[in-house]
C-alpha positions in Angstrom: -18.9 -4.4 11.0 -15.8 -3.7 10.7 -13.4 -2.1 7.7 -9.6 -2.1 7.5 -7.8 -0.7 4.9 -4.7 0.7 3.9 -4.5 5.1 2.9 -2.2 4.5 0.1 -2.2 8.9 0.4 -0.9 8.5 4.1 1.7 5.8 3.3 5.5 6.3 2.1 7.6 4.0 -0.8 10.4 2.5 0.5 11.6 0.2 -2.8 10.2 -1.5 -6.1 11.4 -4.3 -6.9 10.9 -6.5 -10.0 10.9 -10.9 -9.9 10.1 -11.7 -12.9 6.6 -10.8 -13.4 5.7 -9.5 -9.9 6.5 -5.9 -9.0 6.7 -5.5 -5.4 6.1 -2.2 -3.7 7.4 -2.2 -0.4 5.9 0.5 2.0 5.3 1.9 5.0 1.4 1.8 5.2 -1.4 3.6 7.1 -3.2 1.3 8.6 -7.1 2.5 9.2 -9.6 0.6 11.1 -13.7 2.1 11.3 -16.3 0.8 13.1 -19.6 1.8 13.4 -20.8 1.5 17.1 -24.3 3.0 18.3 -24.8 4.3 14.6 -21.2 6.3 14.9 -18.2 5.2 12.9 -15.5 5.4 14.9 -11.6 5.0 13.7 -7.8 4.3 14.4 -4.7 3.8 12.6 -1.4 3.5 12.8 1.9 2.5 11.0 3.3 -0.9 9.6 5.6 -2.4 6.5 3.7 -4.2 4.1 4.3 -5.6 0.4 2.4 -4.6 -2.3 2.3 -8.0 -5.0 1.4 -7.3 -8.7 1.5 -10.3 -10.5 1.7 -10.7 -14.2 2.9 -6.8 -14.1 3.6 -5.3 -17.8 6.3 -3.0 -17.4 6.8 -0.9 -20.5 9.8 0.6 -19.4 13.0 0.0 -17.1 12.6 1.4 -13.5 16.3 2.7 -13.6 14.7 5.2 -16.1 11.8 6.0 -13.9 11.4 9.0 -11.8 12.3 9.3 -8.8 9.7 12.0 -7.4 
């Protein structure tokens, strides 16, 4: 079997942006892949944009007022 996920930890923020209702987090994301082969897990990763989609996202105060940290 194999898992793929993304290190939110390893990955930087490039921009939020709001449409409507959907935040999207655009990022530069770690990538890491494990596999187990002969009962080891083995793993790689690597680098790549991606879009974070929250739909329906509540947003209880105005991002120009947000942190920037």
């Amino acid at each position: 079997m194999i898992y793929t996920s993304i290190e939110l930890h390893d990955s930087d923020l490039l921009s939020i942006t709001v449409a409507d209702t959907t935040l999207v987090l655009s990022v530069r994301a770690y990538v890491h892949r494990w596999q187990k082969v002969d009962s080891k897990w083995l793993g790689t990763g690597w680098s790549q944009a991606a879009e974070l989609r929250i739909l329906s996202a509540a947003l209880p105060v105005s991002l120009d007022s947000a942190p920037d940290d």
